[in-house]
ChimeraX commands (.cxc) that place a marker at each C-alpha (Angstrom):
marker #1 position 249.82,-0.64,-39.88 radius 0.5
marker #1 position 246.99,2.00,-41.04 radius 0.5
marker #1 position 245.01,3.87,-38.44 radius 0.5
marker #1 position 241.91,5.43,-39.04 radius 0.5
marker #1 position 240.36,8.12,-36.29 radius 0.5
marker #1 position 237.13,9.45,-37.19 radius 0.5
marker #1 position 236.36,13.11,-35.19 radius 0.5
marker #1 position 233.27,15.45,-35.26 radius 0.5
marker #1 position 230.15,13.20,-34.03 radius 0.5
marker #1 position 227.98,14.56,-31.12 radius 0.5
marker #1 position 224.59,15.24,-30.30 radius 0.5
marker #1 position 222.69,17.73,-33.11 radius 0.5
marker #1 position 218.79,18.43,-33.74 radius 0.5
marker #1 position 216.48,17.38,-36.57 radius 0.5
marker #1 position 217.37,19.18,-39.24 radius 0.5
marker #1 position 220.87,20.43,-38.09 radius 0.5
marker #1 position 223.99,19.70,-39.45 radius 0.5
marker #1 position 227.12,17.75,-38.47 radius 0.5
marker #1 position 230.50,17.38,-40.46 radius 0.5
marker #1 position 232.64,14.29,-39.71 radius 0.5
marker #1 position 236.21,14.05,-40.39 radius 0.5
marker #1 position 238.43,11.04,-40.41 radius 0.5
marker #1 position 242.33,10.63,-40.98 radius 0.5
marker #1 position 244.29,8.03,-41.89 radius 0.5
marker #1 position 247.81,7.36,-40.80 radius 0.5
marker #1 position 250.52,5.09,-40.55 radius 0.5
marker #1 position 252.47,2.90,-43.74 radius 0.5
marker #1 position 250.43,4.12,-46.67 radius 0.5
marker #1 position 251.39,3.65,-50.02 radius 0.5
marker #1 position 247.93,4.69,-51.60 radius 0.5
marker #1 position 244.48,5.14,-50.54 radius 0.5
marker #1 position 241.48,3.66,-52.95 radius 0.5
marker #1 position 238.23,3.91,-52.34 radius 0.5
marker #1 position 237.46,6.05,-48.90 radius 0.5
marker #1 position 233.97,5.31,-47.76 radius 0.5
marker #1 position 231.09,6.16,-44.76 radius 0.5
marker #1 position 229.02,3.43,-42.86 radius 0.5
marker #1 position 227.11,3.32,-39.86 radius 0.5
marker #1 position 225.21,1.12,-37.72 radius 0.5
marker #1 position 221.97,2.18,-35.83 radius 0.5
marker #1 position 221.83,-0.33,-32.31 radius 0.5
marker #1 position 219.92,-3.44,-33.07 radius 0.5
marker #1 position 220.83,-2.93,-36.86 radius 0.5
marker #1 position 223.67,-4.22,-39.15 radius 0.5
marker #1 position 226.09,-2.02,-40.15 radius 0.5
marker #1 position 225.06,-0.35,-43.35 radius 0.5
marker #1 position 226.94,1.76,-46.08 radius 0.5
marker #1 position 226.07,5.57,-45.96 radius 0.5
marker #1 position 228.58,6.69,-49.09 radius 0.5
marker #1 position 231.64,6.26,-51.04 radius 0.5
marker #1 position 234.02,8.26,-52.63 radius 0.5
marker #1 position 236.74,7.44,-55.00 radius 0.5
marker #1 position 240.19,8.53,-55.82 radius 0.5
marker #1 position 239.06,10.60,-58.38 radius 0.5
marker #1 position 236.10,11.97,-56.34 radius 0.5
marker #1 position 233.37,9.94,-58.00 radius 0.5
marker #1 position 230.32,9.38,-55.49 radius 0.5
marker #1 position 227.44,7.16,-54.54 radius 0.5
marker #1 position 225.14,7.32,-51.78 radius 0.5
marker #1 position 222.71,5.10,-50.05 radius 0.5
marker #1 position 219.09,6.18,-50.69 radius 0.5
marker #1 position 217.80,7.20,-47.61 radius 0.5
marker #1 position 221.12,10.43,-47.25 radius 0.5
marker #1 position 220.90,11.46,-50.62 radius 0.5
marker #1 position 220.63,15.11,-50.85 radius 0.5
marker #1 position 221.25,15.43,-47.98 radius 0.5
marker #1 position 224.64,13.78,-47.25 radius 0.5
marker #1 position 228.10,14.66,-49.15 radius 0.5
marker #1 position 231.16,12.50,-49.10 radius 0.5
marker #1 position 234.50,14.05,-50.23 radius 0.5
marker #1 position 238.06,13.94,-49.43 radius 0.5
marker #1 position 241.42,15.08,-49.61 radius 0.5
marker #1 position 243.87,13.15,-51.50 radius 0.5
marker #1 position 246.84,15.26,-49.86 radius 0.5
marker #1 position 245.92,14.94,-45.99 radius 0.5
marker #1 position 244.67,11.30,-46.78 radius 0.5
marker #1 position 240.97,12.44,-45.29 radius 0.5
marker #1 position 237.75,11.77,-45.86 radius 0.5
marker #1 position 234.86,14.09,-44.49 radius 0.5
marker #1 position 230.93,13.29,-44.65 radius 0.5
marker #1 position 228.86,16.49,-44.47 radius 0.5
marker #1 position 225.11,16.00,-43.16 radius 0.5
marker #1 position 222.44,18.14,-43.43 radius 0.5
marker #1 position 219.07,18.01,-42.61 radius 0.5
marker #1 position 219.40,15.63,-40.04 radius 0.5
marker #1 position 216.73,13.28,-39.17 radius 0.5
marker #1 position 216.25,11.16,-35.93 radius 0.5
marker #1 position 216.69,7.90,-38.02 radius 0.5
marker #1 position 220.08,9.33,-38.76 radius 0.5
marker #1 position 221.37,8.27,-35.09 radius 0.5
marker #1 position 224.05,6.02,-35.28 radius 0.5
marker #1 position 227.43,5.48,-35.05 radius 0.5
marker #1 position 229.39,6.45,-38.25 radius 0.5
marker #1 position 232.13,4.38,-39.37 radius 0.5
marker #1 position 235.16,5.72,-41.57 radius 0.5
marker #1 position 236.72,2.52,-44.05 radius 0.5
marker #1 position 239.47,2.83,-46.72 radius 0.5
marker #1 position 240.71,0.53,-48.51 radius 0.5
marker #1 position 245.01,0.75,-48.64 radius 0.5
marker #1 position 248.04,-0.39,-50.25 radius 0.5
marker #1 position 250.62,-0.10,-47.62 radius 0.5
marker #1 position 253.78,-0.97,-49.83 radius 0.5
marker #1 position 254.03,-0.54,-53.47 radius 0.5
marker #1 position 254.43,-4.54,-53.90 radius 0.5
marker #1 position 251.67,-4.90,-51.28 radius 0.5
marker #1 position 248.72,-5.95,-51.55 radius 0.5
marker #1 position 244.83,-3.90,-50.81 radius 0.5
marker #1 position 243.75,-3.90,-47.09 radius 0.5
marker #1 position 240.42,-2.87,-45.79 radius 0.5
marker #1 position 240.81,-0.81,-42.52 radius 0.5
marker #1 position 238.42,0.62,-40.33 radius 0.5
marker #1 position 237.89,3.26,-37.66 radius 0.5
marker #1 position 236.35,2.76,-34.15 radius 0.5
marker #1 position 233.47,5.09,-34.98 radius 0.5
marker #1 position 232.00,7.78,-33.81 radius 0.5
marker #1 position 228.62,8.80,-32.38 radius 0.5
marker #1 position 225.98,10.57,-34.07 radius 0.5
marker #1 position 222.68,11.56,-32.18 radius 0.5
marker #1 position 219.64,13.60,-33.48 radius 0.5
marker #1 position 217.11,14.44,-31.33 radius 0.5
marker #1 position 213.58,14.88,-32.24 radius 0.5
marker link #1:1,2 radius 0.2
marker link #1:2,3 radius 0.2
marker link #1:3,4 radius 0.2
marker link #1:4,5 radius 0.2
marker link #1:5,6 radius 0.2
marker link #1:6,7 radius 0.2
marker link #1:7,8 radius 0.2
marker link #1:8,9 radius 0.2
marker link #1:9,10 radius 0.2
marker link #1:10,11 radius 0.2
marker link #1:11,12 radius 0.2
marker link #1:12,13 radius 0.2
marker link #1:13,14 radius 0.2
marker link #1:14,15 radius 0.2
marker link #1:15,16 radius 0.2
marker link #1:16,17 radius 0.2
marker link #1:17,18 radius 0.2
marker link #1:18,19 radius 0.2
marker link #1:19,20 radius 0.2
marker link #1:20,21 radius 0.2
marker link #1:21,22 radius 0.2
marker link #1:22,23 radius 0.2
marker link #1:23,24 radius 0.2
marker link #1:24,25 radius 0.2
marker link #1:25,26 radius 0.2
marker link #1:26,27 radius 0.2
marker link #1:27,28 radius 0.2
marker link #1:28,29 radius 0.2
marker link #1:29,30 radius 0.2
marker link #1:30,31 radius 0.2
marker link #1:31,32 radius 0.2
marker link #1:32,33 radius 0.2
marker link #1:33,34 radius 0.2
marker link #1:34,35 radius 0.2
marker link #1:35,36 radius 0.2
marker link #1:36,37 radius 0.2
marker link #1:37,38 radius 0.2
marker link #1:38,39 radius 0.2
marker link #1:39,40 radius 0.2
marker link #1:40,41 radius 0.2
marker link #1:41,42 radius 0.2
marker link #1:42,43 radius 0.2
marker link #1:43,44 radius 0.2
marker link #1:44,45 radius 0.2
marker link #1:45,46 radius 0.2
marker link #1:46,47 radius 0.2
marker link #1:47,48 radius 0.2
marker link #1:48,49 radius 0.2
marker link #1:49,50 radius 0.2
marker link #1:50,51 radius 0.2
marker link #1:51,52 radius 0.2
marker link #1:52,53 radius 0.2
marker link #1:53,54 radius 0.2
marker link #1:54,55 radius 0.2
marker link #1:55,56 radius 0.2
marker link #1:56,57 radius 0.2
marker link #1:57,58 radius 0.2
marker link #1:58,59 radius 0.2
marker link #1:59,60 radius 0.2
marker link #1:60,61 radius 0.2
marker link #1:61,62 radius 0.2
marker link #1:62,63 radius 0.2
marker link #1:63,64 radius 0.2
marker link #1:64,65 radius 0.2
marker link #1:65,66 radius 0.2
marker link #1:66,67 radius 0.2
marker link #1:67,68 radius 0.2
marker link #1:68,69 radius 0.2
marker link #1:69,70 radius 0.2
marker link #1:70,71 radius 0.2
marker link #1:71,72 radius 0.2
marker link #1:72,73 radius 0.2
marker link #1:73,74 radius 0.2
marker link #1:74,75 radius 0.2
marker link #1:75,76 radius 0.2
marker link #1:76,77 radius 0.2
marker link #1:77,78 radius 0.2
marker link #1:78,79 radius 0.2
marker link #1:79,80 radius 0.2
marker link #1:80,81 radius 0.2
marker link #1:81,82 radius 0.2
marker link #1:82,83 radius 0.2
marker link #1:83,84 radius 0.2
marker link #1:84,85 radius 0.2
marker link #1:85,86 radius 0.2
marker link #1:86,87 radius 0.2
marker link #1:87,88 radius 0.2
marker link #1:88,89 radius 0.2
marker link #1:89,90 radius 0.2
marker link #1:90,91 radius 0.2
marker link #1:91,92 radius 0.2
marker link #1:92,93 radius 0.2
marker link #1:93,94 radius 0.2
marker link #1:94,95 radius 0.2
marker link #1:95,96 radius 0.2
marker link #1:96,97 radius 0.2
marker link #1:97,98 radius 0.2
marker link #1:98,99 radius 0.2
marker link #1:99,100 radius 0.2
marker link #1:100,101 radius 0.2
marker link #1:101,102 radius 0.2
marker link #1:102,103 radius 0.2
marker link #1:103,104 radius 0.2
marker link #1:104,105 radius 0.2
marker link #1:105,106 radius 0.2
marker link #1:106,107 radius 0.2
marker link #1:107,108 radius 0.2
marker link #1:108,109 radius 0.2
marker link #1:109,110 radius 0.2
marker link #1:110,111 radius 0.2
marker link #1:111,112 radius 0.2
marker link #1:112,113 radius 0.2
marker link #1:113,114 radius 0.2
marker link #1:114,115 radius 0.2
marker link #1:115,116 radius 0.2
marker link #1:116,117 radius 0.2
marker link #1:117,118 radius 0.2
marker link #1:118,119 radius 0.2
marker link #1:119,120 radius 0.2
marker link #1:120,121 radius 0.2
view
């Protein structure tokens, strides 16, 4: 079993900053793709940013610039960095990785239980 525990949400002003961390743990063989998503209430859950093993990156439109996805292959953790916060930023931010847990096993997506991130106006 993988677990994924995202840390580091909380309430923040427009145009503060907020870094989120999230760890996985558990039976991991190898960690692919590592990625952000978050869903505002009354809105589907939408994908913020990716980041690959390699550290290749795309963002949705609306954090670019603004957001930065990275990670650490080592500590199997992936950490979102926002800046410049706006109110239509509120949501709660998901952490989602996909992982081999055996070397004969096959890819699993996993997810964390999220974590809340408020920007007041």
């Amino acid at each position: 079993q993988v677990h994924l525990v995202e840390s580091g949400g909380g309430l923040v002003q427009a145009g503060g900053s907020v870094r989120l961390s999230c760890s996985a743990s558990g039976t991991i063989w190898h960690i692919y793709n590592m990625a952000w998503y978050r869903q505002a209430p009354g809105k589907q859950r939408e994908l913020v940013a990716t980041i690959t093993v390699s550290g290749n990156t795309n963002y949705v439109d609306a954090v670019k610039g603004r957001f930065t996805i990275s990670r650490d292959n080592a500590k199997n953790m992936v950490y979102l960095q926002m800046n410049s916060l706006k109110p239509e930023d509120t949501a709660v931010y998901f952490c989602n990785a996909v992982v081999q847990t055996t070397l004969w096993g096959s890819q699993n997506n996993y997810w964390g239980q999220g974590t809340q991130v408020t920007v007041s106006s």
